[in-house]
N, C-alpha and C positions, 0 to 999 in steps of 0.2 A: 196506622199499621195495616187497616184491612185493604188498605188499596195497590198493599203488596201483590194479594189476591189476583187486584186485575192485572198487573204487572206480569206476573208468573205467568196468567195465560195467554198475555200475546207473546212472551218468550218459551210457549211449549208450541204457540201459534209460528210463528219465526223459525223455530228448530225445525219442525214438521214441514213446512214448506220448503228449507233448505235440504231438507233429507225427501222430499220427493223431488226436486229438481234434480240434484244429483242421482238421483236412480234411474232416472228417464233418462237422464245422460249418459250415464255407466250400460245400463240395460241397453238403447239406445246403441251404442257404436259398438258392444257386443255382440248383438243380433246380425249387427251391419256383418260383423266382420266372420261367423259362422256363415250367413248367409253367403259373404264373396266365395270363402276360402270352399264349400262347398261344391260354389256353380263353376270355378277355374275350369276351364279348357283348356286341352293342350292342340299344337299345330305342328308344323314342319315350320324350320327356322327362325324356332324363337330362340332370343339371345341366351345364351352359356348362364346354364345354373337356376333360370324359368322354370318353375315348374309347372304354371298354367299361368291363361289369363282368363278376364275377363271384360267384355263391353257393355256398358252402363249407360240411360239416360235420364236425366233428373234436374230439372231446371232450368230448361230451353238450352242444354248443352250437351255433348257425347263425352264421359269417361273411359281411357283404357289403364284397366289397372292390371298389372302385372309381380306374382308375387316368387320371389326366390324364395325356394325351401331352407337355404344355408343360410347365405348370405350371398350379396352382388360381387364384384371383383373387387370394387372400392369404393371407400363411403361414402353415402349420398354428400353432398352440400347441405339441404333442407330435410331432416328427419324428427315427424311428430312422434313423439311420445302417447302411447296413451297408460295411465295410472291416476291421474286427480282424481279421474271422474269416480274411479274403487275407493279411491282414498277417503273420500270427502262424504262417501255415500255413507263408509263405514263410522267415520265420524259423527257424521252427524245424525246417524241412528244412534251410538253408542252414546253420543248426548242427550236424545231424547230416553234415552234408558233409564238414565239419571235422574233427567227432572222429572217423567211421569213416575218410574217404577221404585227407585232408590229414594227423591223425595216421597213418594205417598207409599211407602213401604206397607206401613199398616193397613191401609187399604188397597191398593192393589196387587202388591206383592204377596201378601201372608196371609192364607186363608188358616188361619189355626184349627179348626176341623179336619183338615190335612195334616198338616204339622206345626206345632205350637213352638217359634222360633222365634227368635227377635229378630226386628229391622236390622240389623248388621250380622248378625249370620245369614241372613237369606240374601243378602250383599253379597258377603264374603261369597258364598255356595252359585250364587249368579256369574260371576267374576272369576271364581275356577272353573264354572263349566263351558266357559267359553274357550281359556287357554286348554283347560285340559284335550276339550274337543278335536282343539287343531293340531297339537302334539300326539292324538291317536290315528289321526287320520292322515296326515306326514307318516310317521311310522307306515302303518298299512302301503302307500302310497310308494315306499323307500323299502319294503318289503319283498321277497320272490314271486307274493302274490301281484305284487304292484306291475309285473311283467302282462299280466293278464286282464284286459279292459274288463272285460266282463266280470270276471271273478274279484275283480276291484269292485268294481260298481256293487255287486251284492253284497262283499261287506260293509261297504259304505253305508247302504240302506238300512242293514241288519242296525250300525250302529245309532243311524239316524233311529228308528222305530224305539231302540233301547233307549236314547235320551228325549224320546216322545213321551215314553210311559213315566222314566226318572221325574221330569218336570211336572207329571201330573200328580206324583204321590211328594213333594216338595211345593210346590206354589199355586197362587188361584189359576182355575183353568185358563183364564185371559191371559194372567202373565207366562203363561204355561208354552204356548203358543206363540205367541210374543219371543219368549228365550228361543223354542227352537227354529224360530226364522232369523233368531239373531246367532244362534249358535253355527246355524248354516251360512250366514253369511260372513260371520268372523271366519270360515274355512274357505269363503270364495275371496274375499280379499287378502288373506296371507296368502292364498296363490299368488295373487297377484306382487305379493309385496316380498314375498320370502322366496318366490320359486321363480315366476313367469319375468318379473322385474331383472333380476340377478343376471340371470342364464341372457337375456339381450343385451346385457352391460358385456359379459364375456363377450360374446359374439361381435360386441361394435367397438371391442377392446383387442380382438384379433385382427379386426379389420386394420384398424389405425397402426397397428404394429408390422401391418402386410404378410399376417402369418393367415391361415385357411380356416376358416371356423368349425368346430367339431359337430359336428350335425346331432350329437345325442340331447347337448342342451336346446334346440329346438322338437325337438322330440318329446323332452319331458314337461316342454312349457306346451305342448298342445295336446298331452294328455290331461292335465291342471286347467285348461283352457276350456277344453269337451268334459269336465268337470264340472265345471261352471255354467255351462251351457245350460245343463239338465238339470241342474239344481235351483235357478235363477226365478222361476215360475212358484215352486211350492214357498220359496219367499216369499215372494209378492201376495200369496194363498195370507201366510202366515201373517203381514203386518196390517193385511185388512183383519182380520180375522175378529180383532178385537170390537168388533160393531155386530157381530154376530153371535149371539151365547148358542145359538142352533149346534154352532160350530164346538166352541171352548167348553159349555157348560153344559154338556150330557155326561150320561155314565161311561159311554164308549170314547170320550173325546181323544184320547189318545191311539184308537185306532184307527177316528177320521183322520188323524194328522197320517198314520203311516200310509191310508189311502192317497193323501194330497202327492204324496210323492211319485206313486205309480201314476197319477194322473198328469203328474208337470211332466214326467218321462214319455208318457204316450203323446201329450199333445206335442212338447217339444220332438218327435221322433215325427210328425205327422208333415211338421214342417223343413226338419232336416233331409227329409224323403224328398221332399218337395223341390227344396235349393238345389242338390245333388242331381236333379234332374229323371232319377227314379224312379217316379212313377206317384200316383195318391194313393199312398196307404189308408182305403175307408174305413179297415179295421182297428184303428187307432182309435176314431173318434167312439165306435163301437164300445171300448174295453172301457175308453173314459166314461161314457155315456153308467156305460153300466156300474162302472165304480161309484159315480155319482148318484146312482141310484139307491145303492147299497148307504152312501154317507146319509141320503133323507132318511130311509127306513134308521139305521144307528143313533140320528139326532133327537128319532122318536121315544126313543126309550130313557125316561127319563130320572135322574137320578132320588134312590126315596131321600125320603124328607127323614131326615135325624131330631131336627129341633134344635139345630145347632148355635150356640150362644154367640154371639158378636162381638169381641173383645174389643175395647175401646182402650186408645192410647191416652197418656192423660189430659193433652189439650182437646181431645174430640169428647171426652167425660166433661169439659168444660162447658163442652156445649149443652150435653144434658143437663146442667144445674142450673143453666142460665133462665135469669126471671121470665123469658119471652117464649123458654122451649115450649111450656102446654099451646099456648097460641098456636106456633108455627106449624109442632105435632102436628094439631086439628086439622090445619090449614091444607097441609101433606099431605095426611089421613083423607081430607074430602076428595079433592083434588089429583094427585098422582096415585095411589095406589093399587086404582083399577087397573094399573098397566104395570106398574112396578108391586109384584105381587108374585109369589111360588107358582101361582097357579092367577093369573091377569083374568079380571074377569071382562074386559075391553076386547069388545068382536075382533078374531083374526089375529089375535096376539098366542102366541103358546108358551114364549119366552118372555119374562121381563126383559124390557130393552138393555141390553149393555150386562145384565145379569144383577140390574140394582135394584135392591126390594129395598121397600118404607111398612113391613107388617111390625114393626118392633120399634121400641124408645131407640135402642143400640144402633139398631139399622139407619134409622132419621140421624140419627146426631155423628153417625160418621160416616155420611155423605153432606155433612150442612156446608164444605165448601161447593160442592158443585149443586145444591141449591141456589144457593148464593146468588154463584154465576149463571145458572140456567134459568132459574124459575124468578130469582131476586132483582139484580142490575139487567139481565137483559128478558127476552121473552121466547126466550129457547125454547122454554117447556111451559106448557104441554104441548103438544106441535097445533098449531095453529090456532094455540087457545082454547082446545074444544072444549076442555073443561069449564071457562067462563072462570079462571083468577081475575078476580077484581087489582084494579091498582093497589087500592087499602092493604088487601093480601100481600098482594109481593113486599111491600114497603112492611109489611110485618116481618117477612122472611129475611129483610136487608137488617132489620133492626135487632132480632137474632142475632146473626151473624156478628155484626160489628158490633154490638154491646157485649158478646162474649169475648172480642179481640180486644175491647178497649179495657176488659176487667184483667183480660193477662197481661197486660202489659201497664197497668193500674201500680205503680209503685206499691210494693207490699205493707198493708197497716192501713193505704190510703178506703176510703170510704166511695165503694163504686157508685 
Protein backbone atom coordinates (compact mmCIF):
# COMPACT_ATOMS: atom_id res chain seq x y z
CA UNK A 1 0.00 0.00 0.00
CA UNK A 2 2.92 2.52 0.57
CA UNK A 3 3.85 2.46 -3.00
CA UNK A 4 0.70 4.16 -3.57
CA UNK A 5 2.74 6.95 -2.05
CA UNK A 6 5.11 6.93 -4.95
CA UNK A 7 2.22 6.55 -7.42
CA UNK A 8 0.39 9.71 -6.24
CA UNK A 9 3.58 11.62 -6.94
CA UNK A 10 4.23 11.12 -10.31
CA UNK A 11 0.50 11.58 -10.78
CA UNK A 12 0.64 15.20 -8.89
CA UNK A 13 4.15 15.06 -11.08
CA UNK A 14 2.05 14.46 -14.50
CA UNK A 15 -0.83 16.88 -13.56
CA UNK A 16 1.70 19.68 -12.90
CA UNK A 17 3.43 19.17 -15.98
CA UNK A 18 0.22 18.99 -17.97
CA UNK A 19 -0.92 22.31 -16.30
CA UNK A 20 2.33 24.12 -17.04
CA UNK A 21 2.23 23.15 -20.66
CA UNK A 22 -1.01 24.28 -21.19
CA UNK A 23 -0.30 27.67 -19.57
CA UNK A 24 2.54 28.39 -21.78
CA UNK A 25 0.15 27.56 -24.37
CA UNK A 26 -2.80 29.51 -23.32
CA UNK A 27 -0.49 32.50 -21.92
CA UNK A 28 1.51 31.97 -25.09
CA UNK A 29 -1.00 32.81 -27.97
CA UNK A 30 -2.57 35.31 -25.63
CA UNK A 31 0.28 37.59 -25.45
CA UNK A 32 0.64 36.65 -29.34
CA UNK A 33 -2.47 37.99 -29.85
CA UNK A 34 -2.60 41.37 -27.38
CA UNK A 35 0.56 41.94 -28.80
CA UNK A 36 -0.79 41.72 -32.77
CA UNK A 37 -4.05 43.44 -31.99
CA UNK A 38 -2.10 46.27 -30.35
CA UNK A 39 0.71 46.88 -33.14
CA UNK A 40 -2.31 46.80 -36.15
CA UNK A 41 -1.68 49.65 -38.66
CA UNK A 42 -3.96 51.04 -40.76
CA UNK A 43 -3.23 52.24 -44.71
CA UNK A 44 -5.18 53.62 -47.60
CA UNK A 45 -6.93 50.64 -49.36
CA UNK A 46 -7.30 48.00 -47.19
CA UNK A 47 -9.96 45.57 -47.92
CA UNK A 48 -13.78 46.59 -46.61
CA UNK A 49 -14.18 45.98 -42.81
CA UNK A 50 -9.91 45.91 -42.10
CA UNK A 51 -9.33 47.44 -39.37
CA UNK A 52 -5.65 47.29 -39.27
CA UNK A 53 -2.88 45.04 -40.20
CA UNK A 54 0.15 43.97 -39.38
CA UNK A 55 3.81 42.63 -40.91
CA UNK A 56 5.60 39.84 -39.17
CA UNK A 57 8.90 37.85 -39.41
CA UNK A 58 9.48 34.69 -37.52
CA UNK A 59 11.05 31.55 -39.00
CA UNK A 60 12.86 32.42 -42.31
CA UNK A 61 9.29 33.59 -43.53
CA UNK A 62 7.20 37.10 -43.91
CA UNK A 63 3.62 37.11 -42.22
CA UNK A 64 0.67 39.51 -43.12
CA UNK A 65 -2.03 39.43 -40.83
CA UNK A 66 -4.91 41.35 -41.11
CA UNK A 67 -7.75 41.62 -38.49
CA UNK A 68 -11.59 42.59 -39.19
CA UNK A 69 -13.08 44.43 -36.25
CA UNK A 70 -16.72 42.72 -37.09
CA UNK A 71 -16.37 40.29 -39.06
CA UNK A 72 -15.07 39.66 -43.10
CA UNK A 73 -17.95 39.48 -45.72
CA UNK A 74 -17.83 35.62 -45.71
CA UNK A 75 -16.62 32.91 -43.93
CA UNK A 76 -13.33 31.99 -44.01
CA UNK A 77 -12.90 28.23 -45.48
CA UNK A 78 -9.97 27.54 -42.78
CA UNK A 79 -10.83 29.10 -39.23
CA UNK A 80 -8.64 28.23 -35.83
CA UNK A 81 -10.30 28.25 -32.88
CA UNK A 82 -8.49 29.19 -30.02
CA UNK A 83 -10.05 27.90 -26.40
CA UNK A 84 -8.31 24.31 -25.42
CA UNK A 85 -5.41 26.03 -24.66
CA UNK A 86 -7.94 28.07 -21.50
CA UNK A 87 -9.75 25.04 -21.24
CA UNK A 88 -7.15 22.52 -20.30
CA UNK A 89 -5.10 25.02 -18.46
CA UNK A 90 -8.21 25.48 -16.19
CA UNK A 91 -8.44 21.84 -15.85
CA UNK A 92 -5.68 20.74 -15.23
CA UNK A 93 -4.95 23.23 -12.31
CA UNK A 94 -8.42 22.46 -11.10
CA UNK A 95 -7.05 18.89 -10.92
CA UNK A 96 -4.10 19.62 -9.33
CA UNK A 97 -6.25 21.46 -6.66
CA UNK A 98 -7.58 18.14 -5.95
CA UNK A 99 -4.90 15.94 -5.48
CA UNK A 100 -2.39 18.43 -3.62
CA UNK A 101 -5.01 20.60 -1.56
CA UNK A 102 -8.49 18.47 -1.46
CA UNK A 103 -6.25 15.17 -0.99
CA UNK A 104 -3.89 16.52 1.78
CA UNK A 105 -6.69 18.62 3.21
CA UNK A 106 -5.22 18.42 6.75
CA UNK A 107 -2.24 19.48 5.92
CA UNK A 108 -2.16 21.76 3.41
CA UNK A 109 -5.43 23.17 3.39
CA UNK A 110 -6.46 23.81 7.07
CA UNK A 111 -4.30 25.43 9.24
CA UNK A 112 -6.67 25.25 12.46
CA UNK A 113 -4.90 28.14 14.21
CA UNK A 114 -6.95 30.14 11.54
CA UNK A 115 -9.93 28.16 11.58
CA UNK A 116 -10.69 24.79 13.03
CA UNK A 117 -12.70 23.25 10.00
CA UNK A 118 -12.90 19.89 8.61
CA UNK A 119 -11.35 18.71 5.35
CA UNK A 120 -14.80 18.92 3.52
CA UNK A 121 -15.96 22.26 4.76
CA UNK A 122 -12.85 23.87 3.56
CA UNK A 123 -13.64 21.78 0.28
CA UNK A 124 -16.99 22.81 0.23
CA UNK A 125 -15.71 26.92 1.15
CA UNK A 126 -12.82 26.34 -1.68
CA UNK A 127 -15.44 25.29 -4.50
CA UNK A 128 -17.97 28.09 -3.68
CA UNK A 129 -15.26 30.51 -3.72
CA UNK A 130 -14.54 29.88 -6.97
CA UNK A 131 -18.16 29.98 -8.53
CA UNK A 132 -19.08 32.57 -6.35
CA UNK A 133 -16.09 34.64 -7.56
CA UNK A 134 -17.07 34.43 -11.23
CA UNK A 135 -20.79 35.09 -10.68
CA UNK A 136 -19.66 38.51 -8.83
CA UNK A 137 -17.51 39.56 -11.30
CA UNK A 138 -20.15 38.83 -14.49
CA UNK A 139 -22.49 40.86 -12.57
CA UNK A 140 -19.98 43.98 -12.08
CA UNK A 141 -18.95 43.22 -15.68
CA UNK A 142 -22.91 43.17 -16.97
CA UNK A 143 -23.42 46.20 -14.68
CA UNK A 144 -23.66 50.24 -15.77
CA UNK A 145 -20.43 50.18 -14.19
CA UNK A 146 -19.27 47.60 -16.69
CA UNK A 147 -19.54 50.67 -19.27
CA UNK A 148 -16.50 52.01 -17.70
CA UNK A 149 -12.91 50.21 -18.20
CA UNK A 150 -11.56 51.89 -15.60
CA UNK A 151 -13.99 51.97 -13.06
CA UNK A 152 -14.35 48.23 -13.75
CA UNK A 153 -10.93 47.41 -13.26
CA UNK A 154 -11.06 49.18 -9.71
CA UNK A 155 -13.67 47.11 -8.61
CA UNK A 156 -12.35 44.19 -9.92
CA UNK A 157 -9.12 44.92 -7.74
CA UNK A 158 -11.20 46.13 -4.78
CA UNK A 159 -12.72 42.57 -4.97
CA UNK A 160 -9.69 40.77 -5.78
CA UNK A 161 -7.82 42.36 -2.37
CA UNK A 162 -11.27 41.34 -0.50
CA UNK A 163 -10.90 37.61 -1.47
CA UNK A 164 -6.83 38.06 -0.70
CA UNK A 165 -7.67 38.91 2.92
CA UNK A 166 -10.94 36.10 2.94
CA UNK A 167 -8.39 33.20 2.12
CA UNK A 168 -5.99 34.30 4.64
CA UNK A 169 -8.36 34.47 7.69
CA UNK A 170 -9.98 30.61 6.16
CA UNK A 171 -6.74 28.50 4.94
CA UNK A 172 -2.83 27.99 5.26
CA UNK A 173 -1.27 30.93 3.77
CA UNK A 174 0.19 28.66 0.89
CA UNK A 175 -3.17 27.32 0.10
CA UNK A 176 -4.19 30.90 0.54
CA UNK A 177 -2.47 32.11 -2.39
CA UNK A 178 -2.89 29.10 -4.29
CA UNK A 179 -6.96 29.80 -4.25
CA UNK A 180 -6.44 33.38 -5.23
CA UNK A 181 -4.58 32.54 -8.48
CA UNK A 182 -7.02 29.97 -8.76
CA UNK A 183 -10.02 32.09 -8.03
CA UNK A 184 -8.47 34.42 -10.70
CA UNK A 185 -8.05 32.35 -13.11
CA UNK A 186 -11.50 30.46 -12.74
CA UNK A 187 -12.69 34.23 -13.88
CA UNK A 188 -10.01 34.27 -16.91
CA UNK A 189 -11.41 31.12 -18.24
CA UNK A 190 -15.24 31.65 -18.01
CA UNK A 191 -14.28 34.58 -20.12
CA UNK A 192 -13.24 32.57 -22.30
CA UNK A 193 -15.93 29.82 -22.08
CA UNK A 194 -18.98 31.87 -21.02
CA UNK A 195 -18.40 35.15 -22.66
CA UNK A 196 -15.46 35.41 -25.43
CA UNK A 197 -16.50 31.70 -26.82
CA UNK A 198 -20.30 32.47 -27.29
CA UNK A 199 -20.28 36.11 -28.70
CA UNK A 200 -17.68 34.35 -31.98
CA UNK A 201 -20.23 31.42 -32.36
CA UNK A 202 -22.91 34.33 -32.83
CA UNK A 203 -20.79 36.18 -35.00
CA UNK A 204 -19.63 33.02 -37.25
CA UNK A 205 -23.45 32.14 -37.07
CA UNK A 206 -24.29 35.42 -38.72
CA UNK A 207 -21.84 35.06 -41.09
CA UNK A 208 -23.21 31.53 -42.41
CA UNK A 209 -26.79 32.91 -42.39
CA UNK A 210 -25.46 36.11 -44.60
CA UNK A 211 -26.90 38.26 -42.12
CA UNK A 212 -24.15 41.40 -40.80
CA UNK A 213 -22.63 40.72 -37.40
CA UNK A 214 -23.50 43.16 -34.59
CA UNK A 215 -20.29 44.54 -33.56
CA UNK A 216 -21.25 44.83 -29.58
CA UNK A 217 -20.49 41.14 -29.21
CA UNK A 218 -16.99 41.84 -30.29
CA UNK A 219 -16.73 44.55 -28.21
CA UNK A 220 -17.66 42.77 -25.01
CA UNK A 221 -15.24 39.81 -25.92
CA UNK A 222 -12.40 42.36 -25.98
CA UNK A 223 -13.14 43.89 -22.90
CA UNK A 224 -13.11 40.14 -21.04
CA UNK A 225 -10.10 39.62 -23.35
CA UNK A 226 -8.08 43.08 -21.89
CA UNK A 227 -9.25 41.47 -18.64
CA UNK A 228 -7.40 38.80 -18.93
CA UNK A 229 -4.54 40.32 -20.26
CA UNK A 230 -3.79 42.23 -16.84
CA UNK A 231 -4.59 39.55 -14.71
CA UNK A 232 -2.58 36.74 -16.28
CA UNK A 233 0.81 37.78 -14.66
CA UNK A 234 -0.33 38.06 -10.78
CA UNK A 235 -1.46 34.26 -11.60
CA UNK A 236 1.58 33.17 -12.67
CA UNK A 237 2.88 35.34 -9.13
CA UNK A 238 0.43 33.15 -7.39
CA UNK A 239 1.06 29.32 -8.50
CA UNK A 240 4.70 29.79 -7.91
CA UNK A 241 4.15 31.32 -4.84
CA UNK A 242 3.77 28.17 -2.97
CA UNK A 243 7.89 27.59 -2.91
CA UNK A 244 8.14 30.89 -1.15
CA UNK A 245 6.77 31.25 2.58
CA UNK A 246 8.64 35.02 2.22
CA UNK A 247 5.71 35.41 0.20
CA UNK A 248 2.48 33.17 1.88
CA UNK A 249 3.68 32.93 5.43
CA UNK A 250 4.16 36.56 6.77
CA UNK A 251 1.83 38.72 8.89
CA UNK A 252 1.15 40.94 6.01
CA UNK A 253 0.81 38.07 3.31
CA UNK A 254 -2.37 39.18 2.15
CA UNK A 255 -1.32 42.61 1.46
CA UNK A 256 1.63 41.16 -0.69
CA UNK A 257 -0.91 39.47 -2.67
CA UNK A 258 -3.02 42.88 -3.19
CA UNK A 259 0.49 44.44 -4.24
CA UNK A 260 1.19 41.32 -6.95
CA UNK A 261 -1.68 42.77 -8.78
CA UNK A 262 -0.59 46.48 -9.00
CA UNK A 263 2.52 44.94 -10.07
CA UNK A 264 1.17 42.37 -12.96
CA UNK A 265 -0.86 45.77 -14.19
CA UNK A 266 2.23 47.97 -14.36
CA UNK A 267 4.44 45.45 -15.83
CA UNK A 268 1.88 44.16 -18.17
CA UNK A 269 1.06 48.11 -19.13
CA UNK A 270 4.89 48.53 -19.72
CA UNK A 271 4.56 46.05 -22.42
CA UNK A 272 1.23 47.15 -23.78
CA UNK A 273 2.83 50.74 -24.26
CA UNK A 274 5.36 49.01 -26.09
CA UNK A 275 3.16 46.80 -28.71
CA UNK A 276 1.04 49.95 -29.33
CA UNK A 277 3.89 51.67 -30.51
CA UNK A 278 3.80 54.41 -27.60
CA UNK A 279 6.41 54.94 -26.56
CA UNK A 280 8.61 53.08 -23.06
CA UNK A 281 6.94 53.90 -20.28
CA UNK A 282 10.16 53.86 -17.69
CA UNK A 283 7.76 54.76 -14.99
CA UNK A 284 6.28 51.49 -14.89
CA UNK A 285 9.03 49.59 -13.97
CA UNK A 286 9.63 52.46 -11.48
CA UNK A 287 6.26 51.97 -9.44
CA UNK A 288 6.87 47.94 -9.74
CA UNK A 289 10.33 48.28 -8.60
CA UNK A 290 9.07 50.16 -5.76
CA UNK A 291 6.09 47.96 -4.95
CA UNK A 292 8.64 45.20 -4.73
CA UNK A 293 10.43 46.91 -2.44
CA UNK A 294 7.65 47.65 0.00
CA UNK A 295 6.69 43.46 -0.45
CA UNK A 296 10.61 42.58 1.04
CA UNK A 297 10.20 45.16 3.87
CA UNK A 298 6.30 43.34 4.51
CA UNK A 299 7.82 39.66 4.20
CA UNK A 300 9.96 41.11 7.19
CA UNK A 301 7.80 41.33 9.56
CA UNK A 302 7.11 38.38 10.96
CA UNK A 303 4.20 36.57 12.25
CA UNK A 304 4.35 36.13 16.51
CA UNK A 305 4.52 32.84 17.59
CA UNK A 306 1.29 31.74 19.39
CA UNK A 307 2.44 28.03 20.30
CA UNK A 308 0.01 26.86 18.07
CA UNK A 309 -0.93 23.06 18.38
CA UNK A 310 -0.70 20.80 15.24
CA UNK A 311 -3.84 18.84 14.85
CA UNK A 312 -3.30 15.54 13.42
CA UNK A 313 -5.88 13.57 11.41
CA UNK A 314 -6.19 9.98 12.48
CA UNK A 315 -3.84 8.22 10.08
CA UNK A 316 -1.08 11.02 10.53
CA UNK A 317 -1.63 10.06 14.67
CA UNK A 318 -0.71 6.63 13.26
CA UNK A 319 2.27 7.72 12.54
CA UNK A 320 3.03 9.08 15.93
CA UNK A 321 2.41 5.73 17.66
CA UNK A 322 4.35 3.83 15.37
CA UNK A 323 7.20 1.58 17.14
CA UNK A 324 10.02 3.41 14.59
CA UNK A 325 8.54 7.13 15.38
CA UNK A 326 11.53 7.96 18.41
CA UNK A 327 14.11 6.64 15.77
CA UNK A 328 13.04 8.78 12.96
CA UNK A 329 11.93 11.89 15.42
CA UNK A 330 15.89 11.89 16.35
CA UNK A 331 16.88 11.32 12.93
CA UNK A 332 14.56 14.51 11.80
CA UNK A 333 15.49 16.29 14.85
CA UNK A 334 19.46 16.03 13.94
CA UNK A 335 19.26 16.40 10.49
CA UNK A 336 16.42 18.84 9.22
CA UNK A 337 15.42 21.04 11.71
CA UNK A 338 18.19 23.66 11.37
CA UNK A 339 16.37 24.62 8.35
CA UNK A 340 12.79 23.58 8.95
CA UNK A 341 12.44 25.53 12.26
CA UNK A 342 10.27 29.07 13.30
CA UNK A 343 13.32 30.65 13.43
CA UNK A 344 16.23 28.16 10.98
CA UNK A 345 19.17 28.28 12.51
CA UNK A 346 21.01 27.28 8.89
CA UNK A 347 23.05 30.61 7.51
CA UNK A 348 20.85 32.60 5.03
CA UNK A 349 17.62 30.85 5.80
CA UNK A 350 14.79 33.46 7.52
CA UNK A 351 12.01 31.08 6.41
CA UNK A 352 11.60 27.41 6.87
CA UNK A 353 11.55 26.13 3.34
CA UNK A 354 7.93 25.64 2.06
CA UNK A 355 6.83 26.83 5.63
CA UNK A 356 7.54 23.09 7.15
CA UNK A 357 8.73 23.05 10.62
CA UNK A 358 9.97 19.50 12.47
CA UNK A 359 10.23 21.57 16.28
CA UNK A 360 7.28 19.12 17.57
CA UNK A 361 6.17 15.28 17.71
CA UNK A 362 2.86 16.71 15.64
CA UNK A 363 4.81 18.65 13.30
CA UNK A 364 7.16 15.34 12.31
CA UNK A 365 4.30 12.91 12.06
CA UNK A 366 2.17 15.06 9.75
CA UNK A 367 4.68 15.56 7.30
CA UNK A 368 5.99 11.69 7.48
CA UNK A 369 4.59 11.45 3.82
CA UNK A 370 6.87 13.87 2.36
CA UNK A 371 9.70 12.56 4.52
CA UNK A 372 9.15 9.52 2.94
CA UNK A 373 9.37 10.81 -0.32
CA UNK A 374 12.13 13.47 0.08
CA UNK A 375 14.47 12.46 2.67
CA UNK A 376 13.37 8.37 2.63
CA UNK A 377 13.05 6.61 -1.28
CA UNK A 378 14.72 9.49 -2.73
CA UNK A 379 17.56 12.11 -1.79
CA UNK A 380 15.76 15.32 -2.05
CA UNK A 381 16.64 16.38 1.29
CA UNK A 382 18.59 17.80 2.67
CA UNK A 383 19.80 19.52 -0.62
CA UNK A 384 22.87 18.21 -1.42
CA UNK A 385 23.14 16.15 1.56
CA UNK A 386 24.82 18.76 3.67
CA UNK A 387 23.66 17.45 6.65
CA UNK A 388 25.52 14.00 5.99
CA UNK A 389 22.14 11.28 6.30
CA UNK A 390 23.60 8.24 6.40
CA UNK A 391 21.85 5.49 4.19
CA UNK A 392 21.04 3.59 7.60
CA UNK A 393 19.02 6.91 8.30
CA UNK A 394 16.96 7.25 5.51
CA UNK A 395 16.20 3.33 5.45
CA UNK A 396 15.03 4.09 9.09
CA UNK A 397 12.69 6.90 7.72
CA UNK A 398 11.39 4.28 4.97
CA UNK A 399 10.80 1.84 7.58
CA UNK A 400 8.66 4.37 9.49
CA UNK A 401 6.62 5.20 6.96
CA UNK A 402 5.60 1.77 5.59
CA UNK A 403 5.37 -0.19 8.98
CA UNK A 404 2.84 2.53 9.86
CA UNK A 405 0.87 1.79 6.38
CA UNK A 406 1.35 -1.87 6.61
CA UNK A 407 -0.29 -1.61 10.46
CA UNK A 408 -3.44 0.39 8.81
CA UNK A 409 -4.16 -1.75 6.46
CA UNK A 410 -3.08 -4.98 9.07
CA UNK A 411 -6.67 -6.57 8.95
CA UNK A 412 -8.10 -5.66 12.37
CA UNK A 413 -7.34 -8.18 15.48
CA UNK A 414 -4.19 -9.26 13.20
CA UNK A 415 -0.79 -9.09 15.28
CA UNK A 416 1.34 -6.28 13.49
Amino acid sequence: MYEYAIAWEWLTFAIRWLHVVTAVAWIGSSFYFIALDLGLTKRPGMPEGVYGEEWQVHGGGFYHVQKYLVAPASMPKHLTWFKWESYFTWMSGFAMLCVVYYGGADLFLIDRSVLDITPWQAIGLSMASLAVGWICYDLLCKSPIGKSTWGLMILLYILLVIMAWGYTQVFTGRAAFLHLGAFTATIMTANVFFIIMPNQRVVVADLIAGRKPDPKYGMIAKQRSLHNNYLTLPVVFFMLSNHYPLAFATAYNWIIAALVFLMGVSIRHWFNTGHARKGKPIWTWMITTVIFIIIMWLSTVQKPSDGEHVSLSPMQTQFLADAHFTKARDIVEARCSMCHAQEPSWQGLTFPPKNVKFETDNEIAAHAHEIYIQAGRTHAMPPGNVTNVTPQERAVLVAWYESTINNLNAPKGANP
